[in-house]
C-alpha positions in Angstrom: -58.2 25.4 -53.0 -56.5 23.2 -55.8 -53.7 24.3 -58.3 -54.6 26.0 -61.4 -54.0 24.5 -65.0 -53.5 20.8 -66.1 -51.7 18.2 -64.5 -48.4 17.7 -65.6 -47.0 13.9 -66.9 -43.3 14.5 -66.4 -43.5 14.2 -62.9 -40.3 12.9 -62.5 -38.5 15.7 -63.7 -40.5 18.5 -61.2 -40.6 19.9 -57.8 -44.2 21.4 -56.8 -44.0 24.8 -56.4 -47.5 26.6 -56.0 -48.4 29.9 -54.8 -48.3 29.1 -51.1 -46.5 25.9 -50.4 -43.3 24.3 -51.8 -42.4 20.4 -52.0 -39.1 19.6 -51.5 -38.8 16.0 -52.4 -35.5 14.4 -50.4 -35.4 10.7 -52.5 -36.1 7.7 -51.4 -38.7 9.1 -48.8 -41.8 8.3 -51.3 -41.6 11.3 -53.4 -43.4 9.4 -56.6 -45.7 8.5 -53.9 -46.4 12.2 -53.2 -46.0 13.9 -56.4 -48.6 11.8 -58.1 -50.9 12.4 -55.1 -50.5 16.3 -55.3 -51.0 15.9 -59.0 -54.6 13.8 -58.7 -55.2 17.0 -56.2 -55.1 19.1 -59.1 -51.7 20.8 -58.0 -49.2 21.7 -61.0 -45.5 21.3 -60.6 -43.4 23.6 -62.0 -39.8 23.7 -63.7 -37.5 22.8 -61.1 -35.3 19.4 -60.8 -36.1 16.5 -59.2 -34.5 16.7 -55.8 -34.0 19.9 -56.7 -33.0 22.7 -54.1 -35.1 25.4 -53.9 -33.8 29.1 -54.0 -34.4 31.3 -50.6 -36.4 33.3 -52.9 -38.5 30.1 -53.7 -39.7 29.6 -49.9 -39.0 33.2 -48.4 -43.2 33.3 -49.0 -44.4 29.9 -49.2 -45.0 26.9 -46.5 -42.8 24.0 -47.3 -43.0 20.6 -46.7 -40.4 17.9 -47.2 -40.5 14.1 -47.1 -38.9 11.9 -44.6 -38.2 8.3 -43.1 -36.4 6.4 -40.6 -32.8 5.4 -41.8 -33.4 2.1 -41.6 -35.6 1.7 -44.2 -34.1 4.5 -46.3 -30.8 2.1 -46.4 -32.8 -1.1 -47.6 -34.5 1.0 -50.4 -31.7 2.6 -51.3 -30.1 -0.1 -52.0 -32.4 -1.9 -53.2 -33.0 0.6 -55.9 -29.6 0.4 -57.1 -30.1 -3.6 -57.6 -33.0 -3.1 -59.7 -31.9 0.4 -61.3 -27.8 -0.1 -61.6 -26.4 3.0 -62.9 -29.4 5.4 -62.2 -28.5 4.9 -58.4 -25.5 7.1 -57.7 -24.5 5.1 -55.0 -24.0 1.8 -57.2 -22.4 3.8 -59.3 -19.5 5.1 -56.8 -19.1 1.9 -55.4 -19.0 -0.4 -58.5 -16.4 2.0 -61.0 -13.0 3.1 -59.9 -13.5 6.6 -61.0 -11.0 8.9 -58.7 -13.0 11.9 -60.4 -16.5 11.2 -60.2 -18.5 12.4 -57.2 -15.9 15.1 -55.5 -18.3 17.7 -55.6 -15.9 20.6 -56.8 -18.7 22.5 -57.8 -19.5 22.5 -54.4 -16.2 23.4 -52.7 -13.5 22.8 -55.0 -10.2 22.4 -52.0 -12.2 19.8 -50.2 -12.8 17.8 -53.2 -9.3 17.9 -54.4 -8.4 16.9 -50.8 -10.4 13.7 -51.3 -8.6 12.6 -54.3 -5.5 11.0 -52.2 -8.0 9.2 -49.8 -10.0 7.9 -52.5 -6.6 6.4 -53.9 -5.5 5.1 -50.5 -8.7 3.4 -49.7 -8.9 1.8 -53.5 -5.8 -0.2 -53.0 -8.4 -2.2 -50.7 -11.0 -2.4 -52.7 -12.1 -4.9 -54.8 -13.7 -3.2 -57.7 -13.7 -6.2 -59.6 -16.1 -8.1 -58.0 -18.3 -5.1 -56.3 -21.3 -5.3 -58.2 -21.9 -8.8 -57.6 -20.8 -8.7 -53.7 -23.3 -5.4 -53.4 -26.1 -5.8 -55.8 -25.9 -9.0 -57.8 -29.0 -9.7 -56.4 -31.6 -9.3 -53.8 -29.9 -11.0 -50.9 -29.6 -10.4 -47.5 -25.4 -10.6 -47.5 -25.2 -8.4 -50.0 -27.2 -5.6 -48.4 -25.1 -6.4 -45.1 -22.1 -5.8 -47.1 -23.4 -2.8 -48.5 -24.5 -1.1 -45.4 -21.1 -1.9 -43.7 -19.3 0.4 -46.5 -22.0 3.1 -46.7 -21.8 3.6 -42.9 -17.6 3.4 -42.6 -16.7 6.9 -42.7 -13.5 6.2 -43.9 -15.3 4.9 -47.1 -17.4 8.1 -47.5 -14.8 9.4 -50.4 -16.2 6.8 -52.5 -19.6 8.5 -52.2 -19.3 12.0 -51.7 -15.5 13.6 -52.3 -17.1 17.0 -50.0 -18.8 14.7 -47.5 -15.9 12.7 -46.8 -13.4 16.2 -46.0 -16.2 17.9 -44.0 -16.8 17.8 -40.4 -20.0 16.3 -40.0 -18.4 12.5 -41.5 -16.9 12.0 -38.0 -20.4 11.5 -36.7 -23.4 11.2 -39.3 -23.7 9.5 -42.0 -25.0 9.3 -46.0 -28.7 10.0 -44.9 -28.1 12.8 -42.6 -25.8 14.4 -45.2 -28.3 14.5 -47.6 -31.2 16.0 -46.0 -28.7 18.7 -44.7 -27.7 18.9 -48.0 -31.1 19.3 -49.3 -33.3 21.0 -46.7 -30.6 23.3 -45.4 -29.3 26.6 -46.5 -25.5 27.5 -45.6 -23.6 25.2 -47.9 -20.2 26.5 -47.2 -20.3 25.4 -43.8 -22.0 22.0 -44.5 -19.0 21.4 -46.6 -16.4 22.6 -43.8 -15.0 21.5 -41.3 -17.1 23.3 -39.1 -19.3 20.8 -37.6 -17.4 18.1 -36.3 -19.7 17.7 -33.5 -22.9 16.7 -33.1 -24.1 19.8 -31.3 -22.2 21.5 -33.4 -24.8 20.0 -36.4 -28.2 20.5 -34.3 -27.5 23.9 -33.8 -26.8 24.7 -37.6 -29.4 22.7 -38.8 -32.1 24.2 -36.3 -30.8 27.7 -37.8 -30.9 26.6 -41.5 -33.5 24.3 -42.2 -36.0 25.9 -43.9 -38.9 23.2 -43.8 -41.9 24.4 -42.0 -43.5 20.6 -42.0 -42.3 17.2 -42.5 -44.5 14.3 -43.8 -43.7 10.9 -42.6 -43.4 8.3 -45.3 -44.5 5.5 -42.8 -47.4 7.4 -42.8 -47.6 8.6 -46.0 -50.8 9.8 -47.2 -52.8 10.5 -43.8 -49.6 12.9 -43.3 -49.7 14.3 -46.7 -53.6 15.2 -46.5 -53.1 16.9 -42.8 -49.9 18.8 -43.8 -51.7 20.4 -47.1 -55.0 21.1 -44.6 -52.6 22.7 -41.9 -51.4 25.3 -44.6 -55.0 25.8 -45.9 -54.0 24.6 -49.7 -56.8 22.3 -49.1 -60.4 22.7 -47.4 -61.9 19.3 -47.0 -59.2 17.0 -45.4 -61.5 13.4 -45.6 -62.6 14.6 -48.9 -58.6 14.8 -50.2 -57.6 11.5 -48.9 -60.6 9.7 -50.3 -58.8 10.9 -53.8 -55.1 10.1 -52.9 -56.1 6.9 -51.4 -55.5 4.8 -54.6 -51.7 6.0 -54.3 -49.3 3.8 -53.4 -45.9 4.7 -51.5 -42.9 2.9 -53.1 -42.2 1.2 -49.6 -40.1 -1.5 -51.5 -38.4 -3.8 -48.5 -39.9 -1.1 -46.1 -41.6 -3.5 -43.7 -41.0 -4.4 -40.3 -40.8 -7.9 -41.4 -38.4 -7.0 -44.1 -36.4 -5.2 -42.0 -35.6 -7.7 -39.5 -34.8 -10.0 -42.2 -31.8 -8.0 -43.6 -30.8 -6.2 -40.2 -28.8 -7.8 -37.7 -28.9 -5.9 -33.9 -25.8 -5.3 -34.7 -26.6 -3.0 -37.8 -29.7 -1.9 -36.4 -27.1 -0.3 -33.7 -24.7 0.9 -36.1 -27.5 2.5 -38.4 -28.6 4.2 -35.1 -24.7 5.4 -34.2 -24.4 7.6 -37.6 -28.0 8.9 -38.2 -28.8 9.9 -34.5 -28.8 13.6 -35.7 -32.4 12.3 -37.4 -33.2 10.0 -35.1 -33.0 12.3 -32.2 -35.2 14.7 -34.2 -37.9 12.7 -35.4 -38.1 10.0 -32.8 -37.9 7.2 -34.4 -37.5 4.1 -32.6 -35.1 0.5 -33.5 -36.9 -1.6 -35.8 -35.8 -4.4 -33.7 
């Protein structure tokens, strides 16, 4: 069965929410890819933010599927996106503007983001704001995503990102990627936020209690995985039939390729990418790119 009514344009702007399943689009895991796919199904989205969370209300009767990738090639998009995209990438945006305010997440829990202030100061006085765009993302060179990926993966620089990341337990261990699908796919906020998990055990066993995603579509795999995930929770009838539709739809896999990868990845970051995300590593198996 297909979603009632006509397809919606603002895609960007939606979440897909239909009478028995739920999309919950975690970015830079081809969620364009997968929204205009669902759309060409005949599925409508309906009035919820882009990376939106859901409510428990919203899944407590519905399957839900999420999006993901392997870290490495969430890094290189990510940043890539923020050389072509500048300000709409929140990441360039933290780590290009001294801004001791921007990012603490006090609507999320207001102590730990006033906490971060002092260690956003602190690490600024090493900084060099004033020539962080063009180290980062002047352009689409290898140095500069090396650069990049060194300061998203240091912990200690995690205030510049996220103020509530940077005072909760889980910095000592996982990094940017991990914290947003927790973020994003799990309930139980408060204790994301606290110091609470500091370990990694300590994080698998919150995570296996508060996740709420029933399936997970690869974005390596993007539309086989799609079209089996929607047959699995009967919202469609004739699998072949479905990706004969979607198979005009292109994943945004910018820099995603194995050759790609081992262009802008040394062993040695492959190793340190694999040190902070091994919460998702160890859960999805994904191997080393190189």
């Amino acid at each position: 069965m297909v979603g009632a009514g006509p397809v919606r344009h603002d895609l960007e702007r939606q979440m897909f929410l239909h009478e028995d399943f739920l999309y919950v689009d975690l970015n830079k895991t081809g969620t364009v890819a997968v929204e205009k796919a669902l759309g060409t199904l005949g599925f409508k989205p309906q009035k919820y933010k882009h990376h939106g969370k859901p409510t428990k209300a919203d899944v407590q009767s519905r399957k839900v599927f999420a999006t993901i990738r392997d870290p490495w090639s969430f890094y290189l998009s990510l940043w890539a996106y923020g050389v072509t995209h500048a300000t709409l990438s929140g990441p360039y945006t933290r780590l290009t503007k001294f801004n001791p305010l921007g990012g603490r997440g006090g609507s999320i829990n207001r102590s730990a983001a006033a906490l971060s202030i002092p260690t956003y100061l602190a690490q600024s006085l090493s900084y060099d704001w004033k020539t962080a765009h063009d180290r980062l993302y002047g352009a689409m060179e290898v140095e500069r995503f090396r650069n990049w990926l060194l300061i998203i993966l240091d912990p200690k620089r995690a205030t510049f990102i996220s103020g509530v990341f940077s005072q909760s337990g889980m910095v000592r261990h996982s990094g940017l990627l991990t914290y947003r699908y927790c973020k994003l796919l799990c309930f139980d906020s408060a204790t994301l936020h606290s110091r609470k998990l500091a370990t990694l055990d300590a994080l698998k066993a919150w995570e296996e209690e508060q996740c709420y995603v029933d399936h997970f579509v690869q974005t390596a795999n993007l539309m086989p995985d799609l079209v089996d995930t929607l047959a699995r929770i009967g919202a469609i009838g004739d699998a072949e039939a479905a990706l004969t539709q979607v198979g005009a739809t292109r994943s945004n896999s910018t820099l995603s390729s194995e050759s790609k990868l081992a262009t802008y990845y040394t062993p040695e970051l492959v190793a340190a990418v694999a040190e902070r995300e091994r919460f998702l590593i160890d859960k999805f198996h994904y191997p080393a790119p190189m």
